[in-house]
C-alpha positions as CSV (number, residue, x, y, z in Angstrom):
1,X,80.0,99.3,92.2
2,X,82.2,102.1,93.7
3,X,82.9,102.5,97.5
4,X,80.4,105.4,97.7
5,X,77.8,103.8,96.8
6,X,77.8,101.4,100.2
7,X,76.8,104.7,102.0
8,X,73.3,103.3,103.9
9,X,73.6,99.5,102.8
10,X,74.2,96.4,104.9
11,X,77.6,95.1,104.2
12,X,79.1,92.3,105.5
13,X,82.6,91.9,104.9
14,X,83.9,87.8,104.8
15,X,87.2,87.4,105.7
16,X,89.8,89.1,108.0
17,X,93.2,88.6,106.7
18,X,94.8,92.0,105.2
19,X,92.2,92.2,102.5
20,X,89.1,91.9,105.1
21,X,90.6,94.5,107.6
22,X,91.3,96.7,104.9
23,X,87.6,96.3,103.6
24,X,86.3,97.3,107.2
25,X,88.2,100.5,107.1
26,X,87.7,101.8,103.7
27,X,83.9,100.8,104.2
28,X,83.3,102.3,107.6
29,X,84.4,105.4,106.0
30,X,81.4,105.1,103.6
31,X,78.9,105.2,106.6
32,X,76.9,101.9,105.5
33,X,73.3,101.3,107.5
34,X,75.7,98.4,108.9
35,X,78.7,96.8,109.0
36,X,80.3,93.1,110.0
37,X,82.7,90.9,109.8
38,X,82.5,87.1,108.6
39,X,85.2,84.5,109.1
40,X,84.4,80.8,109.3
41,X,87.5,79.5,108.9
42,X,88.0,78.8,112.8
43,X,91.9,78.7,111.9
44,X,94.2,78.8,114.5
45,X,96.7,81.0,112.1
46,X,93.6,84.0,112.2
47,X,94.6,87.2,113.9
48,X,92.9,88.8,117.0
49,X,89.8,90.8,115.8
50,X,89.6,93.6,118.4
51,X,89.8,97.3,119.2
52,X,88.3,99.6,116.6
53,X,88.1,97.0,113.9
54,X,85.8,94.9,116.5
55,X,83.6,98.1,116.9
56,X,83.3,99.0,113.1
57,X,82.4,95.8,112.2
58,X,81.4,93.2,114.9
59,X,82.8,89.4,114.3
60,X,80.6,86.2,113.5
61,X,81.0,83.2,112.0
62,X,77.1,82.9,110.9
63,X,76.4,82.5,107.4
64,X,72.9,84.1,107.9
65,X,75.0,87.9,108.3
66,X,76.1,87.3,105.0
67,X,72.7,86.2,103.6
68,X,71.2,89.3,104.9
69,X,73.3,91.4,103.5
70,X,72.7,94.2,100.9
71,X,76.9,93.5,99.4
72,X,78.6,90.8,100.5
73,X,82.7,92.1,100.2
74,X,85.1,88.7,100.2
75,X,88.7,88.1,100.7
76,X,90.2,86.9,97.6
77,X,90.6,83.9,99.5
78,X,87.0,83.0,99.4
79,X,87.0,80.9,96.9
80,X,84.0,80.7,93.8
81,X,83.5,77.1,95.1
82,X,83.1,77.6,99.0
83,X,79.5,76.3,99.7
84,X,78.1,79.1,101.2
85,X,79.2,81.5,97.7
86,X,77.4,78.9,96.2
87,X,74.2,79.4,98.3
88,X,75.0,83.6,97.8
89,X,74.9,83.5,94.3
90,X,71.7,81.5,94.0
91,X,69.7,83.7,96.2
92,X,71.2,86.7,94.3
93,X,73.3,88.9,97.0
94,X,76.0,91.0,95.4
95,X,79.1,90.0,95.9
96,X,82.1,91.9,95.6
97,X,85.4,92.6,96.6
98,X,87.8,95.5,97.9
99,X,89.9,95.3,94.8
100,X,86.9,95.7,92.4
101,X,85.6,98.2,94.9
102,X,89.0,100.6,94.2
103,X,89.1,99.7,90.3
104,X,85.9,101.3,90.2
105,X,87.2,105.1,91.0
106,X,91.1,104.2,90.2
107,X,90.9,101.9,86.4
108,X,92.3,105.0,84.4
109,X,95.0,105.9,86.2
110,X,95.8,101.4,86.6
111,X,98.5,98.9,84.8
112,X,96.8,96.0,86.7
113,X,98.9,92.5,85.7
114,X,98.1,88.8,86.4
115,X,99.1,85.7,85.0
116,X,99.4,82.0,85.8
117,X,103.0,82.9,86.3
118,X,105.4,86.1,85.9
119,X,102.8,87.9,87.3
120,X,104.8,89.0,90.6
121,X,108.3,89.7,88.4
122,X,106.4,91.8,85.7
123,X,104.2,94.3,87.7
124,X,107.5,94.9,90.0
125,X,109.5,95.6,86.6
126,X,106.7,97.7,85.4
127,X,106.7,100.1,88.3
128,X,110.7,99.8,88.6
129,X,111.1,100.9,84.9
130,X,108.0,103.7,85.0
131,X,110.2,105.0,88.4
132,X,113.3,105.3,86.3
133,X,111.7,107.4,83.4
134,X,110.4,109.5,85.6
135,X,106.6,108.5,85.7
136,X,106.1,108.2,89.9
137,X,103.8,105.1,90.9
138,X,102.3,103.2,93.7
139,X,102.7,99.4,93.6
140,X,100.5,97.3,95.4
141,X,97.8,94.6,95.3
142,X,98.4,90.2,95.4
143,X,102.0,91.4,96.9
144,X,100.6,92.0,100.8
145,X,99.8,95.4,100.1
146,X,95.9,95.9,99.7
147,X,94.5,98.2,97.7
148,X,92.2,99.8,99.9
149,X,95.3,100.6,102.1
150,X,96.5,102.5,98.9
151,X,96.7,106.4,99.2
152,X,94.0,107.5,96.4
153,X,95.3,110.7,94.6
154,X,98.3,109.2,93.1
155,X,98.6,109.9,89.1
156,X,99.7,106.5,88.3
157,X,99.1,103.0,90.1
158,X,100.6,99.2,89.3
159,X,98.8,96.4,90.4
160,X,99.8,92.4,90.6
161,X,96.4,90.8,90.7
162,X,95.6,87.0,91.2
163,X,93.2,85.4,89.4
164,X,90.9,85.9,92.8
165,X,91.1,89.6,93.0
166,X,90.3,89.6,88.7
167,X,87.2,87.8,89.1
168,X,85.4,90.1,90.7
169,X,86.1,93.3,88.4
170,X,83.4,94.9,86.8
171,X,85.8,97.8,85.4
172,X,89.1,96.8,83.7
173,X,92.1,98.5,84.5
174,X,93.1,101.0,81.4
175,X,96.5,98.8,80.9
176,X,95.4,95.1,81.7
177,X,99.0,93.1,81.0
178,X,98.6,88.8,80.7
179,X,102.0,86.7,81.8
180,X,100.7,83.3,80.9
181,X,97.7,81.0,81.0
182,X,98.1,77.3,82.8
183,X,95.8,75.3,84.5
184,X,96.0,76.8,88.0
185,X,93.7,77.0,91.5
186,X,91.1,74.8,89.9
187,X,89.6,73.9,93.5
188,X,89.2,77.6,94.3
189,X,87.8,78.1,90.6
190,X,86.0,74.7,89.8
191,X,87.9,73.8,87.1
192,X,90.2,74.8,84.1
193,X,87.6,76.8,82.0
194,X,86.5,78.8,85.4
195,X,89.8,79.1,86.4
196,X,90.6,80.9,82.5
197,X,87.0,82.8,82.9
198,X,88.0,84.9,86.3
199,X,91.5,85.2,85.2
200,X,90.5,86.7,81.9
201,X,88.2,88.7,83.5
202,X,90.8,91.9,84.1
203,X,90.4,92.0,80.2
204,X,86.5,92.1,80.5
205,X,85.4,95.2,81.0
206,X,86.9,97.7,78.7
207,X,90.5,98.0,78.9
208,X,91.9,100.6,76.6
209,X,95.2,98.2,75.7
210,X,95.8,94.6,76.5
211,X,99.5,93.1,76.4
212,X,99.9,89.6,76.4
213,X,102.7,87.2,76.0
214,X,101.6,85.8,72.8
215,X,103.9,82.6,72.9
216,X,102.2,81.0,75.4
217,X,99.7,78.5,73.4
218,X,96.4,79.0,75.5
219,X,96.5,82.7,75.8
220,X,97.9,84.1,72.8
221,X,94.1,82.9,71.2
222,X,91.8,84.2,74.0
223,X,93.7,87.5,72.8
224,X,94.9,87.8,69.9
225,X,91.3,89.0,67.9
226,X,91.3,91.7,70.6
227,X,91.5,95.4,68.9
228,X,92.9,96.8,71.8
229,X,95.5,93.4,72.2
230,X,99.1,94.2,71.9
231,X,101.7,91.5,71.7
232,X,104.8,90.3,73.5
233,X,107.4,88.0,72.5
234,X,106.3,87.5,69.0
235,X,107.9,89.5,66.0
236,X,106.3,92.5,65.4
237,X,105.9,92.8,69.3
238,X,108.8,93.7,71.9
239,X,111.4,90.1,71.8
240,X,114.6,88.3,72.4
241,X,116.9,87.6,69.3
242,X,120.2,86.3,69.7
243,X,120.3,87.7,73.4
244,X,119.1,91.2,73.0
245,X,115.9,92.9,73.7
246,X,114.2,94.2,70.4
247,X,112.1,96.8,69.7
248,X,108.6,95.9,67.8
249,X,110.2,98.2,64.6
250,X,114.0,95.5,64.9
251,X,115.6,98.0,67.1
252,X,118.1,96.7,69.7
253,X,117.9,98.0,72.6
254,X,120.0,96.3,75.1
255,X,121.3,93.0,75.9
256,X,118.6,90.2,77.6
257,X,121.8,90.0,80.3
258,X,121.0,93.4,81.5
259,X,118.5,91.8,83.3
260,X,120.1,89.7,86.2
261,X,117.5,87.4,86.4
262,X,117.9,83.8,84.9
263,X,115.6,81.9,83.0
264,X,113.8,82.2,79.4
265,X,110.9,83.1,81.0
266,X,111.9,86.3,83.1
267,X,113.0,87.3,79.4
268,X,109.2,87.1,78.0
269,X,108.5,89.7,81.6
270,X,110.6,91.7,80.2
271,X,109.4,92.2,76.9
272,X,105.9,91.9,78.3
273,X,107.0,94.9,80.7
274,X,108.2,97.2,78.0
275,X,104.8,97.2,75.3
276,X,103.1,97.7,79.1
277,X,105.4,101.4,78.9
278,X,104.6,101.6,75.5
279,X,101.0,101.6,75.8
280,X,101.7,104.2,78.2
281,X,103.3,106.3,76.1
282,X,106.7,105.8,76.5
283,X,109.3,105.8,74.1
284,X,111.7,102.5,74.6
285,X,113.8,102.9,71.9
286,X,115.0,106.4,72.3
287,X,115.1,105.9,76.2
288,X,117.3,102.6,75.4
289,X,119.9,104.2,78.0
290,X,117.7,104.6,80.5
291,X,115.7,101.2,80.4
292,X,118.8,99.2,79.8
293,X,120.2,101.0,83.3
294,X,117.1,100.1,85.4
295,X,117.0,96.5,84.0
296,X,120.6,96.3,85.6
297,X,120.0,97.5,88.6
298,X,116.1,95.9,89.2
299,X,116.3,93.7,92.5
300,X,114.8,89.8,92.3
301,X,111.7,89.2,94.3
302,X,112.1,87.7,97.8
303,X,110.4,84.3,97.1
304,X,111.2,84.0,93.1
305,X,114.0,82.4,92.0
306,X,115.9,84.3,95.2
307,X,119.5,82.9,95.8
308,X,120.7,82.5,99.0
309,X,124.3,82.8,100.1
310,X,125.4,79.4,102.0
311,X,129.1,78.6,102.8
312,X,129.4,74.9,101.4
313,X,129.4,76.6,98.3
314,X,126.1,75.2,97.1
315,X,123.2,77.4,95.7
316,X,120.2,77.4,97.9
317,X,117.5,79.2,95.8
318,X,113.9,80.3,97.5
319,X,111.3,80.0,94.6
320,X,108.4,79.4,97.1
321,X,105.7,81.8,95.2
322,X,106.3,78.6,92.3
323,X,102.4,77.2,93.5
324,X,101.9,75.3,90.1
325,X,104.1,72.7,88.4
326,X,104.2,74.7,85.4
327,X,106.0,77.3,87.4
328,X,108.4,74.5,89.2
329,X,109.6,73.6,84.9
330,X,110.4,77.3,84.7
331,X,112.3,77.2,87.9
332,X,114.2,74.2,86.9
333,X,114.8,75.5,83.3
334,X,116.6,78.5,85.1
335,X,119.9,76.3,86.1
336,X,119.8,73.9,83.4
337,X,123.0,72.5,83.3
338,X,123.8,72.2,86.6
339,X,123.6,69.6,89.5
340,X,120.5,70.2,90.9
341,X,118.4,69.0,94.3
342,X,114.5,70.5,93.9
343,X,112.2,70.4,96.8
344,X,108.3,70.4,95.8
345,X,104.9,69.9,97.5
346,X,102.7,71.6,99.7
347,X,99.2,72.0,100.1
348,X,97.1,69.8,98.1
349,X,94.8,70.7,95.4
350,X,94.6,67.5,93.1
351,X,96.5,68.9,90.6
352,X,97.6,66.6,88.0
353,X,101.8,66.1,88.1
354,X,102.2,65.0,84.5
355,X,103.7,68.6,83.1
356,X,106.5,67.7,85.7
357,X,106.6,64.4,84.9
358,X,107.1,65.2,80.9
359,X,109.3,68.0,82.1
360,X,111.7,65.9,83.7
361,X,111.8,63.2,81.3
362,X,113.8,65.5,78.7
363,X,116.4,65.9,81.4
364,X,119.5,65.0,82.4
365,X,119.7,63.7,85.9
366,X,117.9,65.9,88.3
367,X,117.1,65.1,92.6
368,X,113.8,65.3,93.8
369,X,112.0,65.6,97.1
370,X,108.5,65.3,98.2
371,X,107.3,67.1,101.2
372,X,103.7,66.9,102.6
373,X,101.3,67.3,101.6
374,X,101.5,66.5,98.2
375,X,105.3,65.3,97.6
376,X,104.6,61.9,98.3
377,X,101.9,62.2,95.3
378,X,104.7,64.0,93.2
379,X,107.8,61.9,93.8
380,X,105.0,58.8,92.9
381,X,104.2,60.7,89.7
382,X,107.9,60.0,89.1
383,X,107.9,57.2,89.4
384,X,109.6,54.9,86.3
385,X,111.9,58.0,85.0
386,X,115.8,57.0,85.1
387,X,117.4,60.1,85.3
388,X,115.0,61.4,87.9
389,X,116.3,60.2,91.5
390,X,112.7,61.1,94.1
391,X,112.0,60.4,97.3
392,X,109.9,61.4,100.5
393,X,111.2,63.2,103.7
394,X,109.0,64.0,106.0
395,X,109.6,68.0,106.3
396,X,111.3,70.7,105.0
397,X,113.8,70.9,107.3
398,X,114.5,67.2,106.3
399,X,114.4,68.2,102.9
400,X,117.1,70.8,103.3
401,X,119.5,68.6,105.2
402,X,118.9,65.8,102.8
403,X,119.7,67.8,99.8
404,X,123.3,69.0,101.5
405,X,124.1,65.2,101.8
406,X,122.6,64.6,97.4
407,X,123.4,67.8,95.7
408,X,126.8,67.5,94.1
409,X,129.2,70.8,95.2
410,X,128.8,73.5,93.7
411,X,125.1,72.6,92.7
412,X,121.7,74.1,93.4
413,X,119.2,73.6,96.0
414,X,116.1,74.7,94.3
415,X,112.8,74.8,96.8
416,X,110.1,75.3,93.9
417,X,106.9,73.8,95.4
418,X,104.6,73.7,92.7
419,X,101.9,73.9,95.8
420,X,100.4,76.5,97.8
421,X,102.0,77.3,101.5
422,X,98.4,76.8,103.2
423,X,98.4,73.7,105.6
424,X,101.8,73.7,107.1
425,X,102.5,77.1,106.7
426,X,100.7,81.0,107.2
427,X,101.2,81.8,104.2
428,X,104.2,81.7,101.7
429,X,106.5,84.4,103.4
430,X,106.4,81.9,106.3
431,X,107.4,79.0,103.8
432,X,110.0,80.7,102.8
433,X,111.2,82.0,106.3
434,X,111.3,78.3,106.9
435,X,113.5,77.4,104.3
436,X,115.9,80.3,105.2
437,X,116.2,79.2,108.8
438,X,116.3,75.3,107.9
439,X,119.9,76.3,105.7
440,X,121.2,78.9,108.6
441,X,120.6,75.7,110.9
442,X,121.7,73.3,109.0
443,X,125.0,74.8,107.6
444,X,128.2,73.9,108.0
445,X,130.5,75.4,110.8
């Protein structure tokens, strides 16, 4: 289903975050028999609904205007396990999304990238290094930037694209690029299978190459068989040996430090970036010079593994897009050897603690500590290890001042949740503006 085709249809659009507000705009466009706007959250965090967005698309919280709706158009936040999708699906409205929506007209000219983690670092790299070789593109997607708010004539687009915006796709993007498959958003998804099923789903629907980071254990043979599959991180496949980047034909290109992002697993985005330029016809090897140039000067996140400058001479580091404790071992991994404090939880899914757990057993002594929501469940998940030292305080800004009086100088303060922001916080650039403000306050004069 394309935009144009909700010319003379009832649409109701659910949600109205930045995904919903976009939908309203793109779709009033499209002239639809009618148009409104569903949000039954009743959150206090929701933003004012008014003006010419109120007049497009008046505001309900009913669940009958979605019911009598000819396309139903969700935030990604709705998740597949909200009761009234439930009901939707069983009386057969067509649901949708504004991302599927735009992949529709835009797949050819789309690198769209997900992942249960990298997903943010790779798509960036992938439009950083297309920029330098000269191959203009417009980023956008699960980084705040919907895509209906995208310009529409541009020659090349890169998309990062949660597992909520892939489940929706009924077109693939031509380049459909896989990070890494863990256990992740089961609530939303109802359960690990699900979860794999709407991820996967960028693959789907006819993408003309797939790369994936074939040594992760539970992608690499979802993928592998694929004809159009391409691999990462595997000989034969773009890789790290002895600290350089290789080419799939043993070419080295340039050395893994050119990148100035720590961690093994920023390495694999790398080489997960690279076949992406490949399958886009770019030569790596003979634009070695180039590449090895914009790996240098590529510029961390804000959010992932971002270090910030405090003058006790500690390392506070902001790795608050870390929602899964798969993500939180990364993190960890990335200052291996050094003291470090880590401050985890957040919002509360159920998720099962034990990778951390195992994690942290093969370590040597690490700090830990909980905050709500689910800390207290984490730091009793740790319970038992002797090299792990976990407690409770009661909020971040505890956590931060704690950690100045445990972590050992010239050690790291790590906040890598392994939780979603929702709850205590907006979202997670208001996590992590919390964090930043919690150092600047408590800091020494």
């Amino acid at each position: 289903m394309r935009l144009a085709d909700l010319q003379g249809r009832r649409v109701a659009v659910w949600g109205t975050g930045r995904e919903g507000r976009a939908a309203v705009v793109a779709i009033a466009a499209q002239r639809p028999a009618d148009l409104v706007a569903v949000d039954d959250s009743g959150n206090f965090l929701s933003l004012p609904w008014e003006g010419e967005l109120a007049a497009a698309a008046p505001l309900t919280d009913r669940y009958e205007a979605l019911a009598e709706a000819d396309v139903v158009v969700r935030s990604p936040g709705i998740p597949q396990t909200h009761p009234w999708m439930v009901r939707l699906r069983a009386a057969g409205v067509t649901v949708t999304q504004g991302t599927a929506l735009w992949m529709a007209d835009h797949a050819d000219r789309t690198v769209g990238v997900t992942g249960s983690k990298g997903k943010s670092t790779t798509s960036s790299l992938v439009s950083h290094l297309l920029t330098a070789v000269g191959r203009p593109n417009l980023y956008g997607g699960n980084i705040g930037v919907p895509v209906l708010d995208l310009p529409g004539d541009a020659d090349q687009y890169v998309l990062e694209l949660s597992s909520y915006q892939c489940s929706d796709l009924t077109v693939s993007p031509a380049v459909a690029a896989v990070t890494a498959l863990f256990p992740e958003h089961l609530d939303a998804h109802g359960g690990e299978e699900e979860y794999y099923r709407d991820k996967l789903n960028i693959v789907a629907h006819g993408p003309k190459a797939i790369i994936y980071n074939a040594a992760d254990p539970r992608l690499a043979p979802r993928l592998r068989d694929r004809p159009e599959a391409i691999a990462a991180n595997v000989a034969g496949g773009f890789r790290i040996e002895a600290e350089d980047v290789v080419a799939p034909d043993g070419t080295r290109l340039f050395p893994r430090a050119a990148l100035n992002l720590p961690g093994r697993h920023n390495a694999g985005n790398l080489c997960v970036a690279l076949a992406v330029l490949t399958a886009l016809g770019i030569d790596c090897v003979t634009r070695a010079d180039e590449l090895r140039e914009a790996a240098r000067t590529f510029q961390p996140l804000p959010h992932r593994l971002a270090e910030i400058a405090d003058p006790s001479g500690l390392t506070f580091v902001d790795d608050t897009l870390a929602t899964s404790p798969h993500a939180t071992t990364h993190a960890i991994d990335a200052y291996e050897g050094r003291p470090l404090t880590v401050i985890v939880g957040g919002n509360d899914r159920g998720v099962d603690y034990t990778v951390l757990r195992d994690h942290l057993e093969r370590l040597d002594a690490i700090t830990v500590l909980g905050i709500p929501d689910s800390g207290p469940r984490i730091v009793d998940a740790l319970k038992g290890l002797d090299t792990v030292r976990a407690e409770v305080v009661e909020d971040l800004d505890a956590a931060v001042r704690r950690a100045r009086e445990l972590t050992p100088a010239g050690g790291v303060v790590l906040l890598s949740p392994g939780a979603p922001s929702y709850g205590r916080f907006r979202n997670f650039e208001h996590r992590s503006q919390a964090y930043a403000e919690a150092i600047k306050e408590s800091a020494p004069v």
